[in-house]
N, C-alpha and C positions, 0 to 999 in steps of 0.2 A: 526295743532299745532306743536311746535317743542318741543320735552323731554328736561327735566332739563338738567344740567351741571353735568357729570359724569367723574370719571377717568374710566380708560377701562386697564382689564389687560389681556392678554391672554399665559394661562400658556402651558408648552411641556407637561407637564405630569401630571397622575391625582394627585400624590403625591404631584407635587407643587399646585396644585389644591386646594386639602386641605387645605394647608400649609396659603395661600393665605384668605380662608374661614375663618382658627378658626383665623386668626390675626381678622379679621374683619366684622365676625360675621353677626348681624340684618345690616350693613351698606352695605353688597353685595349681587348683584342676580344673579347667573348663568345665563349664554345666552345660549340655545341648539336650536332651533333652530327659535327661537323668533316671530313664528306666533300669541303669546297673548302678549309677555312683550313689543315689540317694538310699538304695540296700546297702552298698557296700559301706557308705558314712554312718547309716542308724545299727550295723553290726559292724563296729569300728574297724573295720580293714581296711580304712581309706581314711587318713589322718591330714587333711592340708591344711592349712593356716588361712588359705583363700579361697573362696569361690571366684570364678570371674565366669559369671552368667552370659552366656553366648544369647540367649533368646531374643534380644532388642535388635540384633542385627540381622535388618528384612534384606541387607549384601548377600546372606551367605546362604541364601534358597532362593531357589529356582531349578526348573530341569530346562535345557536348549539341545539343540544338537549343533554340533563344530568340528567340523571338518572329519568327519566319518566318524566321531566320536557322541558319544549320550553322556553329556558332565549335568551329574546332577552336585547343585552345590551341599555344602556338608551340613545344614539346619534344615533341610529339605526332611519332613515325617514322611517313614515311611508307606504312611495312609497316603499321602499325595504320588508316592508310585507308583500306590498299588490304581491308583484310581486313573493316574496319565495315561492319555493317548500313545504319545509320545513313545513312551516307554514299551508299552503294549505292541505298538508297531515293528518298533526297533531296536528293541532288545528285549524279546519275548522269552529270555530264559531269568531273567529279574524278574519280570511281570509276573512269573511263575511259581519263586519261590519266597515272593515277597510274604504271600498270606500263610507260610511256615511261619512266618517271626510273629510270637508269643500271643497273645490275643489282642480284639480289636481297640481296646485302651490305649495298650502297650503301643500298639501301629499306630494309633493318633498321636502322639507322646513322643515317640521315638524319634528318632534322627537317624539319616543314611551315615553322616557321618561322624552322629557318636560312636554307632554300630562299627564301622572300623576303626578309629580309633583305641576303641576297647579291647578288639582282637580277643574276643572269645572264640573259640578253639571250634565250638558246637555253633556258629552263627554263622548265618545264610547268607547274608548283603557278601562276606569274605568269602566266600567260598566262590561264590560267584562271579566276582573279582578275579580271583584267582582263574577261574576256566576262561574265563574271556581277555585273558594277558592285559588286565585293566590296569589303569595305574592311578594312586593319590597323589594329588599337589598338597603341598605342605608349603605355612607363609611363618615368616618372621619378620623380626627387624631389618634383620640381615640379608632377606631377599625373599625368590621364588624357589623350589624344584620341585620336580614331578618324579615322584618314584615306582617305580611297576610294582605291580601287584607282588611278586615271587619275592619280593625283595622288603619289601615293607613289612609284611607280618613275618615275626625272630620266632616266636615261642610264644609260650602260654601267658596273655595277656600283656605281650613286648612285641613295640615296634620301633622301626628305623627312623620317628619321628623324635625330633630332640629338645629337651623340656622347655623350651623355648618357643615351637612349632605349634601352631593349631594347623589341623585339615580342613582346607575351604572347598575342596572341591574334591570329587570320585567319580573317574574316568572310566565308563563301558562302552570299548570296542565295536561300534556296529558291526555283524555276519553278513557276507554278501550274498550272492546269489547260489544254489544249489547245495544250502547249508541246514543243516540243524540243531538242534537244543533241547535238554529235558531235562527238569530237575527233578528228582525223587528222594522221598527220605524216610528215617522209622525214626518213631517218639516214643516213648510211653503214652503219650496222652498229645492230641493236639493242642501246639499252646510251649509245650513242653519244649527244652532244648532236644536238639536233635541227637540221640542214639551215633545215628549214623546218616550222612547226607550225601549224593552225589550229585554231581553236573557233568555232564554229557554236552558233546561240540564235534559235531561230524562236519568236514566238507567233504563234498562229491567231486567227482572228475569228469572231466563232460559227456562220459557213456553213463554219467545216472547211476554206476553200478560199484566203482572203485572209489576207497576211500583214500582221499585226496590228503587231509588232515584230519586227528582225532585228538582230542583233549578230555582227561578225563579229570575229573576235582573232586576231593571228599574233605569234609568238615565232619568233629567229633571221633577222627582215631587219631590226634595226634594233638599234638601240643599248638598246631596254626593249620589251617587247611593248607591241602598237598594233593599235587596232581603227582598221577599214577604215570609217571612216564615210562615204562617201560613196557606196560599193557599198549600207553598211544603206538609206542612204535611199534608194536606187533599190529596194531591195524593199519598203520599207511601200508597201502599198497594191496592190500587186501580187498575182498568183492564183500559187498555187505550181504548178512545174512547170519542162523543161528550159530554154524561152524566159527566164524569171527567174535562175534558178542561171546562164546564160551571160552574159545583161546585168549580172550582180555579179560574177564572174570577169573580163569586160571590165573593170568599173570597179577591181577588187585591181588590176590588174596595170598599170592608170593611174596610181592613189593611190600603190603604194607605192616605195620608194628605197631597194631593198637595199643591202647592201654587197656587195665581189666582196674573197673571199681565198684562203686557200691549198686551202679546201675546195670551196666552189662558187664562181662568177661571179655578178653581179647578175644578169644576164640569166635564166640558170639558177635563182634563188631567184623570182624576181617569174615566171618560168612556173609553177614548181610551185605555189605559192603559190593562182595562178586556179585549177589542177585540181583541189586541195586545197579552195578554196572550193567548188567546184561539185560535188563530191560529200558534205564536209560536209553542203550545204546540203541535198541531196534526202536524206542522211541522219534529219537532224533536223525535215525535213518531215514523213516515214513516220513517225517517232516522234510529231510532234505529231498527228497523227492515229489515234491510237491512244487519244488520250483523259488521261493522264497526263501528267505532266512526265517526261520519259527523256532 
């Protein structure tokens, strides 16, 4: 199929950027690096009157790190995460589940933060977000804010960004010391959106053995990724080991409400789900055991 009739603007700067936006509001959609809008435009589920092409702007990429935080800016392809140092160091549960997202085209292509922007339900950059209590800066004419992760992604394919708003930047928490991380997911195919995804965030308590803090994040049972709070709190306080990762796999598969569609059933996602947690979690224990954030 070929997309509607659009105009196409492509601004130098993010200020004209802006500028471009608040004239025109709900009638334009950013282009960053269009591995969902350019499907969504040629199977007409994406109707704007404007493109305004983010790609000319070399502002809005780059990864640094500031002030205990990993801000990789929002044109930033996901190929450049998967490949940073940076990232790999200090926030090795990104580094992890970056080469989940779709194949190596797509990861050259894509954007960190198209990828949230879009707030696909089944996608890994959010979910991750999400376990690492990360937060998006969102710009306008009308200023700065920085919104946490929990708060940013509404529902299925709706965020707390307002039609006015590009994302310049997405904020991952650096883990400190005697901490862990492990992403695991099921596909149908690798490549594929994720079935079902988790993230895993253990910290330890300084006998190496008590879990200090526990975060758990799953993408593709719900309509935005959703941390399992109620599994976390059955593990603070608890000794790591297989008794713990199953009393929080019980609790996932309490807590959560998948959906059932043409790919799996509810039933089927809230199983994987517990398994998924419960090997996550001994993942990210070994890891925090090791003495680093990993």
């Amino acid at each position: 199929m070929k997309p509607p009739r659009f105009r196409y603007h492509a601004p130098e700067s993010l200020d004209e950027a802006l500028a471009v936006l608040a004239e025109t509001g709900d009638e334009a959609k950013p282009l960053a690096g269009g591995q969902s809008l350019i499907p969504m435009l040629n199977m007409r589920l994406a109707r704007p009157s404007l493109l305004i092409d983010l790609n000319g702007l070399s502002e809005l990429a780059g990864i640094e790190l500031r002030d205990g935080v990993l801000v990789v800016r929002a044109m930033t392809r996901h190929r450049a995460v998967e490949r940073s140092p940076l990232v790999a160091e200090h926030v090795p549960l990104l580094a992890e589940a970056i080469p989940w997202v779709g194949h190596l085209p797509i990861r050259t292509q894509g954007t960190i933060g198209g990828s949230v922007a879009h707030a696909d339900p089944a996608a890994e950059v959010p979910g991750v977000l999400v376990a690492l209590d990360g937060a998006v800066r969102l710009a306008s004419r009308r200023g700065e804010r920085l919104v946490p992760a929990d708060e940013f992604f509404l529902d299925l394919l709706t965020t707390a960004a307002e039609p006015d708003e590009l994302v310049t930047e997405v904020h991952f928490p650096l883990l400190g010391p005697r901490s862990g991380s492990a992403w695991l997911e099921i596909a149908r195919r690798h490549g594929d959106y994720a079935l079902v995804g988790a993230g895993a965030v253990l910290v330890l308590a300084e006998d190496g053995r008590t879990i200090q803090d526990a975060r758990l994040s799953f993408i593709g049972v719900a309509g935005r990724p959703v941390r399992a709070r109620g599994a976390e709190a059955i593990l603070r306080g608890q000794s790591i080991g297989e008794e713990a990762w199953k009393a929080a796999a019980a609790a996932v598969r309490e807590e959560l409400d998948p959906p059932s569609d043409l790919h799996a059933s509810a039933q089927y996602r809230r199983s994987v789900a517990g398994v998924l947690a419960e090997r996550a979690l001994a993942i990210a224990a070994a890891r925090a055991q090791g003495g680093v954030a990993a």
